[in-house]
C-alpha positions, 0 to 999 in steps of 0.5 A: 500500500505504502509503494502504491501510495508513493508511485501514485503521487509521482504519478500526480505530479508527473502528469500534473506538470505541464513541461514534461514530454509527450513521449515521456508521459506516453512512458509513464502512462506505460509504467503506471498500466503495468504497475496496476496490472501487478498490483491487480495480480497480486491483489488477486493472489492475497484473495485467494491465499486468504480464502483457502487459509480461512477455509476450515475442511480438512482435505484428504491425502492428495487434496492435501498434496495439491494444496501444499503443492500450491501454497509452496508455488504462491510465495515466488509468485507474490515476490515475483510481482513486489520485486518487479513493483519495487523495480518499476518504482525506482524507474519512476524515481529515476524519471522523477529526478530526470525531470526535476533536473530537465526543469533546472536546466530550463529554469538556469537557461532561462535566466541566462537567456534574461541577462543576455537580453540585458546585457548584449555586449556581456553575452557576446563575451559569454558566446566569444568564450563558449566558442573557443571552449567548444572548438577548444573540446572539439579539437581534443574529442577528435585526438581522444577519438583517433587515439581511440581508434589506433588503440582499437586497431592495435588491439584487433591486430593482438588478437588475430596473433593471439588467435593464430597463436592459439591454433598453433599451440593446438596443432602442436598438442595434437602432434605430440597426442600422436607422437605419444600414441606412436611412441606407446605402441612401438614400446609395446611392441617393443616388449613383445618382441623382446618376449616372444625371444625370451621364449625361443631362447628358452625353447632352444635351451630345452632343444640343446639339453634333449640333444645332449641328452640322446648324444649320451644314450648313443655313445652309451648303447653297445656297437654290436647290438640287435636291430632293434637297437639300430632301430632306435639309434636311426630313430633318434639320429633323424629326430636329432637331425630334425631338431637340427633342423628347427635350432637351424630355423630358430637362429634364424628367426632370433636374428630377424627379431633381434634385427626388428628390435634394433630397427624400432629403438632406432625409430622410438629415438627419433620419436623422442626427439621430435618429441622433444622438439615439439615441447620446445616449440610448444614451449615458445608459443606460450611464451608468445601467448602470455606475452600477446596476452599481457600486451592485450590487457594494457591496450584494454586499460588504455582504451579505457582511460581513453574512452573515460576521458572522452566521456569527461569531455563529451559531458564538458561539450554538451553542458557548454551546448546547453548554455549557448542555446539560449544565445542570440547568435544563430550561427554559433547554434547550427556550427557546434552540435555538428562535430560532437554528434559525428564524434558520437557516433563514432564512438557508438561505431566502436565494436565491442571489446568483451566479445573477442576477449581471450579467456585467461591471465593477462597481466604485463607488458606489450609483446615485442613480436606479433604476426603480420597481416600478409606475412609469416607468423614469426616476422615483426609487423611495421 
């Protein structure tokens, strides 16, 4: 009630006063409709929370269920609507003093304007001083704006290095993702090999002992002996030679795999190489990175202080507008506004900063190398 009470009487006095704008009060007129819709919204939910609490049924287990479902569902709703209340009386607070100002204004131009048709010669003197202030501002909003400008170009110029920059170390980390998968796989298979040996050098240590084993039986078996004996003597003479044989084939394949082995440890050692050049140049571009990084954010502080100051003095100009508006001469009218609104626009025309800002440290001082435009990424720009 209390911030209904407030926001009619800002509303009373707003339309009661007679300087106020029509698109202004179109705004008013706007603010105050949603304002009373609010309020019939939240009047109607206060209704019927007061019903339901002054009804005296006891409800059933899912009556109950829906009712706590919706008494839990009432409450943001209700501080939905005093926040969006409390929100549009400050905008009408806000226009309150705006107008209030306008008024002050008006009534200070006024006056000014009273004494210049008092005094003529005194208001040629105040016109004489306002007009070398304002070309005075002008000059100085033009050297704030191409000093602006140059930063904005500098800066756009960082990030396209920061963003070829960037795509390099990403190519860089890719290949050295895959030198490590290589690296991995050839030490694997470096393993296996070296296990598959182990294990014909075992078979063949197996083969040698049952040779010397069956050169023992037949310097022990007697020379004059039955056939059967002679059997078994040619038995295990083709049996030694066919394990003469595989010895024969084992050595062989000892040696290829010897051969691989020492193939794929040459081959793993210029993987570690390359891999350790990779790292180092990894290592550069992120130098190059926080450096780009840190020239960046000081072109961001300077532009800045720049735009701060251009503020500061686009608000010196118009204050000076608004106090030779009132003055007899019309020439000086139509020649000042000109400059500050094309420095205005320009200054809108500015692209957006926080868009294409790189997300990380950046803290420092300028980087002494950055990417042409046309050129290779490691020569310095003009």
């Amino acid at each position: 009630d209390f911030s209904k009470d407030v926001t009619d009487g800002i509303f009373e006095s707003i339309l009661r006063d007679s300087s106020v704008a029509p698109g202004e009060s179109e705004d008013v007129t706007k603010l105050r409709a949603k304002v009373s819709q609010l309020e019939t919204e939240v009047s109607g939910l206060q209704h019927e929370l007061s019903q339901r609490q002054a009804s005296t049924v006891v409800p059933g287990e899912g009556e109950q269920l829906s009712f706590a479902a919706t008494a839990s569902e009432e409450p943001p709703l209700l501080g939905a609507a005093y926040q969006q209340i409390s929100v549009l009386n400050t905008q009408l607070a806000h226009l309150y003093t705006e107008l209030t100002l306008s008024r002050t204004e008006a009534a200070s131009l006024r006056a000014d304007k009273e004494q210049a048709e008092a005094r003529p010669e005194l208001a040629n003197e105040k016109l004489a001083a306002s007009e070398a202030a304002v070309s005075a501002a002008q000059a100085e909003n033009q050297r704030q704006a191409q000093q602006i400008a140059d930063l904005v170009s500098d800066i756009r110029h960082l990030q396209l290095d920061l963003e070829y920059h960037q795509q390099k170390v990403d190519q860089l980390l890719e290949e050295k993702q895959v030198v490590m998968k290589d690296m991995k796989s050839l030490q694997q298979e470096v393993t296996e090999a070296r296990q598959q040996l182990e294990e014909k050098e075992q078979v063949l240590k197996h083969q040698e002992v049952d040779l010397m084993h069956y050169r023992q039986l037949e310097q022990q078996s007697p020379r004059g002996g039955k056939d059967g004996d002679d059997g078994v003597l040619d038995a295990l003479r083709t049996e030694a030679a066919a394990k003469d044989s595989a010895l024969i084939v084992s050595h062989y394949e000892l040696h290829k795999e010897k051969l691989m082995r020492d193939r794929l440890e040459q081959k793993n050692l210029k993987l570690m190489e390359r891999m350790q050049k990779l790292m180092m140049v990894v290592e550069t571009m992120r130098k190059d990175n926080v450096n780009l990084e840190r020239s960046l954010a000081s072109k961001d502080r300077m532009y800045e202080e720049k735009d701060a100051q251009l503020r500061i003095i686009m608000q010196k100009v118009r204050q000076l507008q608004k106090n030779t508006k009132g003055k007899p001469k019309g020439a000086a009218k139509a020649k000042a506004p000109q400059p500050v609104l094309e420095l205005e626009g320009s200054v809108q025309n500015l692209p957006p900063l926080e868009s294409s800002r790189y997300s990380g440290p950046a803290s420092g001082k300028q980087s002494g190398r950055s990417t042409p435009r046309g050129g290779s990424p490691y020569t310095g720009r003009p």
